[in-house]
Wavefront OBJ file of the C-alpha trace (Angstrom):
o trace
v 10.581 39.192 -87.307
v 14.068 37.477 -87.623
v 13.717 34.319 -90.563
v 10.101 35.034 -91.530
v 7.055 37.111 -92.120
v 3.554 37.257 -91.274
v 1.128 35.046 -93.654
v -1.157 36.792 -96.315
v -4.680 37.385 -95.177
v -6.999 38.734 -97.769
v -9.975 37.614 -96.102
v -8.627 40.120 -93.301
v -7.484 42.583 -95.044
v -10.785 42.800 -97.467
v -12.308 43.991 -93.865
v -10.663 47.042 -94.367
v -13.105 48.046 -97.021
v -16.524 47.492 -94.147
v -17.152 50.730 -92.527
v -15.908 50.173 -89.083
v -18.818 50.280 -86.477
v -16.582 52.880 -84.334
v -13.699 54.879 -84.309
v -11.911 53.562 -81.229
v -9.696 56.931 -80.745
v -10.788 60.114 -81.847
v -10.591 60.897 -85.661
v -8.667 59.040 -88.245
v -6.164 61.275 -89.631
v -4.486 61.202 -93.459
v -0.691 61.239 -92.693
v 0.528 61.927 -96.117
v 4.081 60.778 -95.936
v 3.198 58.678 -93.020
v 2.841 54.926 -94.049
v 1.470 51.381 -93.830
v 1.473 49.124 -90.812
v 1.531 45.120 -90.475
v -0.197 42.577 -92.652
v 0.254 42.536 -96.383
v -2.424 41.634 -98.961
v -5.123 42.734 -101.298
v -8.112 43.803 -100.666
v -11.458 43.985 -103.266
v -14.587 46.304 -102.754
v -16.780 47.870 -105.225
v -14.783 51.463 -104.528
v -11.275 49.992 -104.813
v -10.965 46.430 -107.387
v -7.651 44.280 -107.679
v -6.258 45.504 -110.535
v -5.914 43.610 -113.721
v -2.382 43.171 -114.633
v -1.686 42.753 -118.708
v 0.373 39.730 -118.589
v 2.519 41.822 -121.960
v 2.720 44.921 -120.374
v 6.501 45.616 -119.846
v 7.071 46.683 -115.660
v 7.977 50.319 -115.875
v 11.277 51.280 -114.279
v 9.651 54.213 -112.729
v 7.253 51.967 -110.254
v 9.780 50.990 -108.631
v 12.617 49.396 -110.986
v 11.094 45.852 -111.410
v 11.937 45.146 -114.649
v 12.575 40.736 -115.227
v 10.273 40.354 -118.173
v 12.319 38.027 -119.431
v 12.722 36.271 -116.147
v 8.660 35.721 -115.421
v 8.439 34.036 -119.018
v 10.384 30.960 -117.429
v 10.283 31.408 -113.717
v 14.003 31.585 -113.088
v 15.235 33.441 -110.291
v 17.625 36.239 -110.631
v 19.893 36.125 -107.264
v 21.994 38.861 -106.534
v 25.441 36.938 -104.925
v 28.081 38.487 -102.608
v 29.983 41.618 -102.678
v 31.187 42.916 -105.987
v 32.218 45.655 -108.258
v 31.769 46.254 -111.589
v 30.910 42.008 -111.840
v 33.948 40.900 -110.027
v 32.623 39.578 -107.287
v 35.705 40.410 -104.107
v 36.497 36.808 -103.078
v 33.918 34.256 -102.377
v 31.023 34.460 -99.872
v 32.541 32.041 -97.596
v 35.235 34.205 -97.144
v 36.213 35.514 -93.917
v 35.522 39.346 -95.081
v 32.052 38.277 -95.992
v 31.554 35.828 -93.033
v 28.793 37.528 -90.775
v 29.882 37.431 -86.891
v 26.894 38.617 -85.487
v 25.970 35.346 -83.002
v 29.853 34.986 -82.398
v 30.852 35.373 -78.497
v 32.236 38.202 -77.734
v 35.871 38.233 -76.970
v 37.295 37.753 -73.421
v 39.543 40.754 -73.810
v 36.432 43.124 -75.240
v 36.563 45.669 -72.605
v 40.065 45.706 -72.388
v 40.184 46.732 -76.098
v 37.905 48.855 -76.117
v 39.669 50.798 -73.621
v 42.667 51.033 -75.306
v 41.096 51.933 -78.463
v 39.454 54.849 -76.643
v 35.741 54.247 -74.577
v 34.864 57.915 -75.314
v 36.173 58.309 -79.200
v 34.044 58.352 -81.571
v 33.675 56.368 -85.116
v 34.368 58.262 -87.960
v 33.898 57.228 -91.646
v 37.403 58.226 -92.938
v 35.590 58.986 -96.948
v 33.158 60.770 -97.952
v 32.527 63.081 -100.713
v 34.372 66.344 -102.108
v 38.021 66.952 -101.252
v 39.823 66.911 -98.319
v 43.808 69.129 -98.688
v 43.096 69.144 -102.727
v 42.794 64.919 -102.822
v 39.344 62.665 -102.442
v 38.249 61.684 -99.140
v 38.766 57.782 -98.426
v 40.731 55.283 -100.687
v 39.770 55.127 -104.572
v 39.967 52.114 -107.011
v 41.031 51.831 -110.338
v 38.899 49.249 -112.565
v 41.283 47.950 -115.845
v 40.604 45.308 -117.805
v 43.254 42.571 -119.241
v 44.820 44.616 -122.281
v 46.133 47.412 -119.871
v 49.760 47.509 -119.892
v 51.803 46.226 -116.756
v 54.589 47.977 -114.939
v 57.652 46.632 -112.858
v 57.384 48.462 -109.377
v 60.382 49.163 -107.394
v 59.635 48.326 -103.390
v 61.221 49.281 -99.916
v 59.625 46.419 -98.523
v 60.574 44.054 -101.219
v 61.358 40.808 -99.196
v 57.443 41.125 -98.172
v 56.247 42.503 -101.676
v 54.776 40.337 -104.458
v 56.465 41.656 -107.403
v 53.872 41.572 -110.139
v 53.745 43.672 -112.770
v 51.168 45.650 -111.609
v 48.565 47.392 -114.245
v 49.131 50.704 -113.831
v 46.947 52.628 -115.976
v 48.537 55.990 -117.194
v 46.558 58.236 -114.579
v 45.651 55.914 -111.512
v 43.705 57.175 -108.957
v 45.436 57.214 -105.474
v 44.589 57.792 -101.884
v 45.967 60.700 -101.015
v 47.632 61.900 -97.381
v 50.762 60.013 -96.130
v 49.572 56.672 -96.964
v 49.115 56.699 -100.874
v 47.273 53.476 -101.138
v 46.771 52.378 -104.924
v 44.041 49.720 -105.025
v 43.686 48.094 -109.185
v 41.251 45.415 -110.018
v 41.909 43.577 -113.381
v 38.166 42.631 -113.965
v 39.250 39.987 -116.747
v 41.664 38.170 -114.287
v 39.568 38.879 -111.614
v 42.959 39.737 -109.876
v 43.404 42.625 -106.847
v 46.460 44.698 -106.952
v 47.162 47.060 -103.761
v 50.407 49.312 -103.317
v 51.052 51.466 -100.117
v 52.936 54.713 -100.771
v 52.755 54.195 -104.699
v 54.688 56.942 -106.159
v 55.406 57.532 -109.580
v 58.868 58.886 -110.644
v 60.154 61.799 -112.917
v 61.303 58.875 -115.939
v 57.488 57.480 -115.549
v 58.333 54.525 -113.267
v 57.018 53.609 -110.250
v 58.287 52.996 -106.202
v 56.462 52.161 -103.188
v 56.567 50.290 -99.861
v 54.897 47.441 -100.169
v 52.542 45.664 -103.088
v 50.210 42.378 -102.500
v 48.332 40.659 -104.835
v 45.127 38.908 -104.523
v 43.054 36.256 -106.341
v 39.812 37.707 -105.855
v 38.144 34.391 -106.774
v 40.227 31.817 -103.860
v 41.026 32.379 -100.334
v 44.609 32.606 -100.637
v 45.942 34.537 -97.948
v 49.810 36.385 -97.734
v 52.674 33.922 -96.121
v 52.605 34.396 -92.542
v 54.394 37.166 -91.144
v 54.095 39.442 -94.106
v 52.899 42.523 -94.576
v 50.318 43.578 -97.683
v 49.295 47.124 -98.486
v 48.418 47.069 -95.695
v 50.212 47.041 -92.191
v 47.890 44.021 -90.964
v 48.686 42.037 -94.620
v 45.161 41.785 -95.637
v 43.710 43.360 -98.449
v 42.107 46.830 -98.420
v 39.341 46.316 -101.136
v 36.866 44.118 -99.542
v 36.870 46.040 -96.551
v 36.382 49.349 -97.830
v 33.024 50.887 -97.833
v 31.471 51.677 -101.127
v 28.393 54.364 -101.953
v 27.201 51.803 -105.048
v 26.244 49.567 -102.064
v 25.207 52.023 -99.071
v 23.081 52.681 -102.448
v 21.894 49.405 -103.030
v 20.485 49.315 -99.173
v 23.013 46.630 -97.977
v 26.514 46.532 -96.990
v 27.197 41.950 -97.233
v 30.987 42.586 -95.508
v 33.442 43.239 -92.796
v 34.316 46.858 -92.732
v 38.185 48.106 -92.484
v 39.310 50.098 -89.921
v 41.815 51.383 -87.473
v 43.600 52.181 -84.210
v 45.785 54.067 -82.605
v 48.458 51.701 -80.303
v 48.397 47.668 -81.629
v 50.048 44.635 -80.007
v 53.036 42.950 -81.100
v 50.986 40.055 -82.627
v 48.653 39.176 -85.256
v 45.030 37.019 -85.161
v 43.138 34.838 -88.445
v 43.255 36.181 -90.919
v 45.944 38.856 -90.205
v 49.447 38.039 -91.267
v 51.367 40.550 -89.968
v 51.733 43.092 -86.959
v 52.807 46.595 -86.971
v 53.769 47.500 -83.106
v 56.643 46.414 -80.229
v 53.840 46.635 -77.737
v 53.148 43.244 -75.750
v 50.713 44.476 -72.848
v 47.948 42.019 -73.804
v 44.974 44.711 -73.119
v 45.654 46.011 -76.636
v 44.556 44.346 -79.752
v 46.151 42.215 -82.237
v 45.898 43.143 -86.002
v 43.189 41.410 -87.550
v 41.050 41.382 -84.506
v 36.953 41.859 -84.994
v 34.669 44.218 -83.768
v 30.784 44.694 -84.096
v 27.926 47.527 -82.969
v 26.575 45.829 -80.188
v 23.101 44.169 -81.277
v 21.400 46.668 -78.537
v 22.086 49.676 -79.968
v 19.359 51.542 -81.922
v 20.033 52.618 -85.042
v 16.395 54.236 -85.927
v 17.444 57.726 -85.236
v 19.872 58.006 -88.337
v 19.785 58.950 -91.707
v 19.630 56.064 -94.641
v 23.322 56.374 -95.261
v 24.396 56.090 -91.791
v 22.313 53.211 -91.023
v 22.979 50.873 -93.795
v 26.528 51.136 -92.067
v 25.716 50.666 -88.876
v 23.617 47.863 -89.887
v 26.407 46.062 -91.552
v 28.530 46.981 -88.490
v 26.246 45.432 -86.388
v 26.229 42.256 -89.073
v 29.236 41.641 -90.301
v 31.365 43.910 -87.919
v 34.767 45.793 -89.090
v 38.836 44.048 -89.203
v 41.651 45.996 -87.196
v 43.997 46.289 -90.621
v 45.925 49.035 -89.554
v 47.431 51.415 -87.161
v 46.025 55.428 -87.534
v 43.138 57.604 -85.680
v 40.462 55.572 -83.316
v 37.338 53.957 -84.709
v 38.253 54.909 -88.473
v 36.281 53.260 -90.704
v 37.540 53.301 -94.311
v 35.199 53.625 -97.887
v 35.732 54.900 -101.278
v 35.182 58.372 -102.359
v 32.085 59.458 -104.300
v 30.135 62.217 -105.178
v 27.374 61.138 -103.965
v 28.119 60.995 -100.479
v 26.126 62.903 -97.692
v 28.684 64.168 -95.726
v 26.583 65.700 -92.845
v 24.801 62.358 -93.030
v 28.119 60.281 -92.716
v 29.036 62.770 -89.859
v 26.386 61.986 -87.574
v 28.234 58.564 -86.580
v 30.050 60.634 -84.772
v 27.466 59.769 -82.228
v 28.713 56.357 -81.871
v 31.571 56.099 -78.951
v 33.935 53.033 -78.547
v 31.682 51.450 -75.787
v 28.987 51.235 -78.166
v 31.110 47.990 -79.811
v 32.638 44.460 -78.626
v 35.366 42.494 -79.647
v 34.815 39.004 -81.238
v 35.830 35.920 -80.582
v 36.134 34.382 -84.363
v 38.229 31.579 -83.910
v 35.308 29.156 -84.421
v 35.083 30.001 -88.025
v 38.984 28.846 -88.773
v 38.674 26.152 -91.147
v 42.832 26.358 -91.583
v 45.334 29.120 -90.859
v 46.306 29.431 -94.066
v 42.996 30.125 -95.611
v 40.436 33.121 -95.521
v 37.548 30.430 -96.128
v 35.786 30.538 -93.007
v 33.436 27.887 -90.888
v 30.017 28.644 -91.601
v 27.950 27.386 -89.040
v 24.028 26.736 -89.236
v 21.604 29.259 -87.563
v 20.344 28.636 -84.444
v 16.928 26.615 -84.792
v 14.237 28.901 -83.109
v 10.809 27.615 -82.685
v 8.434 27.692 -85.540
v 5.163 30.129 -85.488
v 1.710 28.637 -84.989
v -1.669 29.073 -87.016
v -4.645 30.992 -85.605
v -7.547 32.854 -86.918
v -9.209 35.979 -86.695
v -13.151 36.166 -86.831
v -15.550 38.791 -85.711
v -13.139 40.814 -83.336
v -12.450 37.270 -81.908
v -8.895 35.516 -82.072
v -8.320 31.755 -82.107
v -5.184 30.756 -81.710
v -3.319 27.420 -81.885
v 0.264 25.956 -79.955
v 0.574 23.846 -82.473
v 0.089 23.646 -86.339
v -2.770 21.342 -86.115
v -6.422 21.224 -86.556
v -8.854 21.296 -83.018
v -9.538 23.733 -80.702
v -8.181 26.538 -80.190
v -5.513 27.049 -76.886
v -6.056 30.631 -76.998
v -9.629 32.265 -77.538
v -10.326 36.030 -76.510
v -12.151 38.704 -77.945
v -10.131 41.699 -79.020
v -11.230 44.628 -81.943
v -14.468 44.344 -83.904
v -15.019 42.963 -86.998
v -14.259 44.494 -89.514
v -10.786 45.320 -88.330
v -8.013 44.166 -89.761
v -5.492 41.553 -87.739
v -1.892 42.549 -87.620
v 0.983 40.300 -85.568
v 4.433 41.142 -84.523
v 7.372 40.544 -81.812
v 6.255 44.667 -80.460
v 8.701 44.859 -77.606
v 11.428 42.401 -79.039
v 11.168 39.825 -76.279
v 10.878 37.065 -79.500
v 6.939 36.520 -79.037
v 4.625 37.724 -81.333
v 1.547 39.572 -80.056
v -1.990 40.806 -81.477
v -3.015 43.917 -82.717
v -5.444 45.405 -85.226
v -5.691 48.301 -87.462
v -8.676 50.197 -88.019
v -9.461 52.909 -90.278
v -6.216 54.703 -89.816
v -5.437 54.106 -86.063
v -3.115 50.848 -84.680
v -4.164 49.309 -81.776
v -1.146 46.846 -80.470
v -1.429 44.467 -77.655
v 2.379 43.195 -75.878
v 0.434 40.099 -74.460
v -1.889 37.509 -76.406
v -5.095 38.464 -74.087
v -8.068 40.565 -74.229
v -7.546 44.425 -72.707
v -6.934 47.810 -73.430
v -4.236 48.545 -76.381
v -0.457 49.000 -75.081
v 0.469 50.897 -77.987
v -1.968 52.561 -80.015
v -1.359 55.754 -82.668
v -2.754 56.914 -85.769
v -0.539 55.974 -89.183
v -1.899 55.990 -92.859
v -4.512 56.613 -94.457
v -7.533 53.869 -93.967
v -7.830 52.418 -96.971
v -3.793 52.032 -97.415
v -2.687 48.596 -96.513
v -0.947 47.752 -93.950
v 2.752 45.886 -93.459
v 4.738 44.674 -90.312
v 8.139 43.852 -90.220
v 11.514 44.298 -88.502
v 12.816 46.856 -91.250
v 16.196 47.593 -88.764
v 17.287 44.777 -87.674
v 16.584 45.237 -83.691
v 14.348 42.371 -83.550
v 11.613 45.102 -82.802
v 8.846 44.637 -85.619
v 6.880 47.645 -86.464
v 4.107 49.560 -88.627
v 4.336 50.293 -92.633
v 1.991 51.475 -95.125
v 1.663 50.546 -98.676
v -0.288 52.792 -101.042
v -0.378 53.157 -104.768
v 3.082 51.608 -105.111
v 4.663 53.312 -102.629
v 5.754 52.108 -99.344
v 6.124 54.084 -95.999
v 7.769 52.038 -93.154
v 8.138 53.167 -89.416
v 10.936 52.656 -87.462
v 9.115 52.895 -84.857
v 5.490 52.057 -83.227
v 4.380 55.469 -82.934
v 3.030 57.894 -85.376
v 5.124 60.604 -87.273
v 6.945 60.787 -90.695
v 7.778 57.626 -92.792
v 11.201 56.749 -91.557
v 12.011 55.184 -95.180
v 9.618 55.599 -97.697
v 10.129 54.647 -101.810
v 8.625 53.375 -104.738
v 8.373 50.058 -105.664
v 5.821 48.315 -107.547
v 2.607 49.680 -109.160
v -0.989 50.409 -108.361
v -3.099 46.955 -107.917
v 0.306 44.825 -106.716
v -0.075 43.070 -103.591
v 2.926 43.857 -101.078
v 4.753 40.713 -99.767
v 7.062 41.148 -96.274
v 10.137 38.924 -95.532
v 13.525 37.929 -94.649
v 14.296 36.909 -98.101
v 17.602 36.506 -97.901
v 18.368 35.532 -93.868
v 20.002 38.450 -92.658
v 16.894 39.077 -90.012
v 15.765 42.253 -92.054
v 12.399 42.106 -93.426
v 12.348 43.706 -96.644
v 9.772 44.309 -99.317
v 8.159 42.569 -102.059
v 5.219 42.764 -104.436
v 2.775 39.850 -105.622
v 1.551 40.770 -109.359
v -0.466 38.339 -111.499
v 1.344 35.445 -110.820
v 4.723 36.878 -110.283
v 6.647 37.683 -107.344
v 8.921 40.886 -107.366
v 11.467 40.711 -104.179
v 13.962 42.809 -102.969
v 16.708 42.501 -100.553
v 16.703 45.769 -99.190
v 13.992 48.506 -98.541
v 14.819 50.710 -101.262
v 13.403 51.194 -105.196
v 15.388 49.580 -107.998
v 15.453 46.394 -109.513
v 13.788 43.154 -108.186
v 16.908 40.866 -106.893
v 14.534 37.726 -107.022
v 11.808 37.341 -109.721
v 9.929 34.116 -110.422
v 6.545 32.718 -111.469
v 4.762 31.143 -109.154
v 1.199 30.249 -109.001
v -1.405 32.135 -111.583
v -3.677 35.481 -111.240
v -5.885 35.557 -108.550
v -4.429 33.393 -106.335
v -3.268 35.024 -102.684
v 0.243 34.402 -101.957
v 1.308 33.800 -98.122
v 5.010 34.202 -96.948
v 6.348 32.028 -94.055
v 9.309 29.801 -92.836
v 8.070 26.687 -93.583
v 11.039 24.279 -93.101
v 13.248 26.102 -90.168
v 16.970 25.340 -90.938
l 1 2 3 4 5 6 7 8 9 10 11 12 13 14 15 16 17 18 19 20 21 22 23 24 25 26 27 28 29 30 31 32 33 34 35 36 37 38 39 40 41 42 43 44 45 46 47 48 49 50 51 52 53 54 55 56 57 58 59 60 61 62 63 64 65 66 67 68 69 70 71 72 73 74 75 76 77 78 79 80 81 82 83 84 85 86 87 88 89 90 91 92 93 94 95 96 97 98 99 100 101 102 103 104 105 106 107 108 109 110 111 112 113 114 115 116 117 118 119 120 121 122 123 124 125 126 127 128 129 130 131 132 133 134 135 136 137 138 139 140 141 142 143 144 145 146 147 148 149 150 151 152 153 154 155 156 157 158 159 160 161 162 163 164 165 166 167 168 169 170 171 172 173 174 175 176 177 178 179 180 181 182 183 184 185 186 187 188 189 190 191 192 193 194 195 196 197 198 199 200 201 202 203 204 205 206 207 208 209 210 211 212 213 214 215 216 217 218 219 220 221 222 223 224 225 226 227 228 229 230 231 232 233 234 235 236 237 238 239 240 241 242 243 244 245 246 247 248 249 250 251 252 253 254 255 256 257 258 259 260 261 262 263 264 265 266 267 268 269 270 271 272 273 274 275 276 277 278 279 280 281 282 283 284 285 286 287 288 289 290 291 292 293 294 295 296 297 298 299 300 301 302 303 304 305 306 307 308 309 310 311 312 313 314 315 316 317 318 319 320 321 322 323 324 325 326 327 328 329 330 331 332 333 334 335 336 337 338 339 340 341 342 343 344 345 346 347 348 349 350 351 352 353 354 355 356 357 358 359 360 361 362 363 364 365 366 367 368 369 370 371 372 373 374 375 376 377 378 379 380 381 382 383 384 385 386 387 388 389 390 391 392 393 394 395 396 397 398 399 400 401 402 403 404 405 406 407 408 409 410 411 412 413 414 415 416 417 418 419 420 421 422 423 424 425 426 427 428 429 430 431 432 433 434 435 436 437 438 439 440 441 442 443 444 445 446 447 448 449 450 451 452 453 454 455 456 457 458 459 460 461 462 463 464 465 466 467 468 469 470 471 472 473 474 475 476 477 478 479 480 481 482 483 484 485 486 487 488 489 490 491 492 493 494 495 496 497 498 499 500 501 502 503 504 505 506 507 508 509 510 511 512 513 514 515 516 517 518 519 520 521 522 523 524 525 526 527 528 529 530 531 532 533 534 535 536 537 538 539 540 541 542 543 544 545 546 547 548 549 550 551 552 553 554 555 556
């Protein structure tokens, strides 16, 4: 839930092991690509031991990608940073592209943008994989490095050009279409070239429209009142979206995109406009849109939300005029292209405008304002004991403000915000079946379905983003996480870890996604998105046996 996760208990969770003195609701079921609910831990019983970890073994690849055996010998951490391909990281995480706007206000003139955009049209991810009239679909890169041979470029545009040389390798990829955007990153420099309309003539030289060039490494931004590669004289790289990423299970950026009609005027960190229109109901270039927090993203498929999520995040830059709600990426192979389709379900009313003007540190700059999170207050302590909860208002000893009876023993506790209203509430699980409460009091369960298997173990967290904690499973390595409290098929479900680990929930990195994390003799194994793959933060901490717990403990 939002900045933190529910604390470790083992004592709880070794409950699960007791034969439970009834089944509340009918029979427990074995949901086999169903999945694990709320509290994390290990559990011990005669039938099912903590494994023993050998402190030499290697961490096979195939559990999950957690590798860092070099890593746990010294206890560093290995961080993953900000956006970046191939190593070059696109411009620093303070930059405006990577500056998340999601508690911005929304802009005074949201509706009235909106409407000119279009209310009814729908987004549509202009990439993709395969080809589209013999080209790619979306905007390629080329990746050189600093021996690769530069090339004087002839421009129409040249009073707003930068006029390199640009590293051309001999076959570049380009968009194709009318645009012919030519993106090159010199990965030794860590330098962006972009040209729009590159075209390469019969003697081997090359024309086009415009040309910018970027220090991917400041926050430099064009002279004001010029145009780039593109017609709102940003850059096109760091908005694009990229598969490696979608991948990856986060998207840590503004997204690029379009419209059809602009005003005559341009908004931080735009530099340029593109339109003779002054009727002040339609946007300026540069202007910022999100998803709007309410909108529930748990219907779609993986690729499809990892965009919307960053959408809803870090929101998308008007760069240039074209189609309604296009949203530009990269082409690759890998793409789903009936998965990428489906945000076709997503209309113009489902976003706002934002007001980003309180993250302009100066005009001239694409360093933005980064402002401190809003201080929330911190959870409280209680107890579970017997089918009995014990709950504290404050995180000291003496008795307990809340006392109520509510499961049996031998349950096993789980807590989480259930209806997003920012409180947690009580629950239990029980050989297979949930039983959730949306008020801290004795009663019948609100919510209650069958999930898992009943000796998995279950996890809670807010795996979406909709500040709507629910149910996940963790069995054998694998976890299966609900989208969801209901029962039904594992809305994401992967590998990570090993047999014997002890699964770890939290907001890691404090972008109010919970994501997973394994515990393993001594070690902790954390990711940054709910995928397999490698551990983005490994570190020694504590020794075998211990039981780790996972909290917030100094709010900032």
């Amino acid at each position: 839930m939002n900045t933190w996760i529910r604390i470790v208990l083992v004592s709880a969770l070794a409950l699960m092991l007791l034969e439970p003195t009834a089944i509340a609701t009918g029979t427990a079921q074995e949901n086999t690509l169903t999945g694990v609910s709320g509290w994390y831990g290990a559990y011990e019983s005669a039938d099912h031991p903590i494994r023993d970890i050998n402190p030499c073994s290697p961490i096979p690849a195939p559990m999950g990608g957690i590798t860092g055996n070099s890593d746990t010998a010294n206890g560093t951490l290995a961080i993953v940073s900000g956006p970046s391909v191939s190593g070059v990281p696109i411009f620093p995480l303070d930059h405006i592209w990577n500056t998340r706007v999601d508690s911005l206000p929304v802009d005074p003139r949201s509706a009235e943008y909106i409407g000119t955009i279009g209310n009814t049209a729908y987004l549509h991810a202009d990439f993709g994989s395969g080809l589209y009239e013999g080209n790619p679909i979306g905007i390629p890169y080329n990746i050189v490095n600093g021996s690769q041979e530069k090339k004087t470029v002839i421009f129409e545009y040249a009073d707003e050009s930068d006029f390199g040389p640009y590293p051309i390798p001999d076959n570049p990829l380009i968009e194709g279409g009318s645009d012919h955007h030519m993106v090159i990153i010199d990965r030794d420099a860590k330098i962006l070239y972009e040209l729009y309309a590159a075209e390469k003539q019969n003697d081997g030289s090359w024309i086009a429209g415009s040309g910018a060039v970027f220090n991917l490494s400041d926050y430099t931004l064009r002279p004001s009142g010029w145009t780039s590669a593109d017609a709102a004289g940003l850059a096109i790289l760091p908005g694009l979206v990229r598969y490696d990423e979608v991948n990856a299970g986060e998207i840590n950026h503004a997204l690029r995109f379009t419209a059809p009609s602009t005003r005559k005027a341009y908004i931080w960190p735009a530099r340029h406009y593109a339109s003779s229109i002054t009727d002040p109901a339609y946007p300026p270039m540069g202007q910022r849109f999100r998803l709007k927090a309410s909108f529930n993203t748990s219907g779609y498929s993986y690729q499809a939300q990892i965009v919307l999520k960053a959408l809803k995040k870090y929101g998308m830059i008007l760069s240039d005029n074209g189609a309604s709600w296009y949203i530009t990426g990269a082409p690759d192979e890998q793409w789903n292209n009936d998965a990428l389709h489906t945000l076709h379900q997503l209309k113009g009313s489902d976003f706002e405008a934002v007001d980003s003007s309180s993250l302009i540190i100066n005009q001239d700059s694409g360093q933005a304002l980064i402002t401190p999170s809003v201080i929330t207050p911190s959870h409280r302590i209680g107890v579970f004991r017997n089918g009995v909860w014990y709950l504290r208002k404050s995180n000291t000893n003496g008795i307990a403000d809340l006392a109520f009876t509510y499961g049996q023993s031998g349950d096993v506790p789980v807590i989480g915000d259930w209806k997003g209203d920012g409180v947690d509430t009580i629950g239990v699980y029980r050989y297979g079946v949930f039983f959730l409460r949306n008020s801290n009091t004795n009663g019948i369960a609100d919510i209650n379905f069958t999930y898992g298997q009943p000796k998995d173990i279950p996890v809670i967290g807010d795996w979406n983003g909709d500040g709507i904690d629910t149910v996940g499973m963790y069995r054998n390595g694998v976890f299966y996480l609900r989208n969801s409290n209901t029962n039904g098929i594992a809305d994401i479900n992967f590998t990570y870890g090993q047999s014997g680990d002890i699964p770890v929930i939290g907001d890691w990195n404090g972008d109010s996604i919970d994501t997973v994390g394994v515990y393993r003799n001594g070690v902790f194994y954390l990711r940054n998105s709910n995928t397999n793959g490698i551990a983005d933060l490994v570190f020694a901490y504590g020794q075998s046996g211990d039981i780790p717990v996972i909290g917030d403990w100094d709010r900032k």
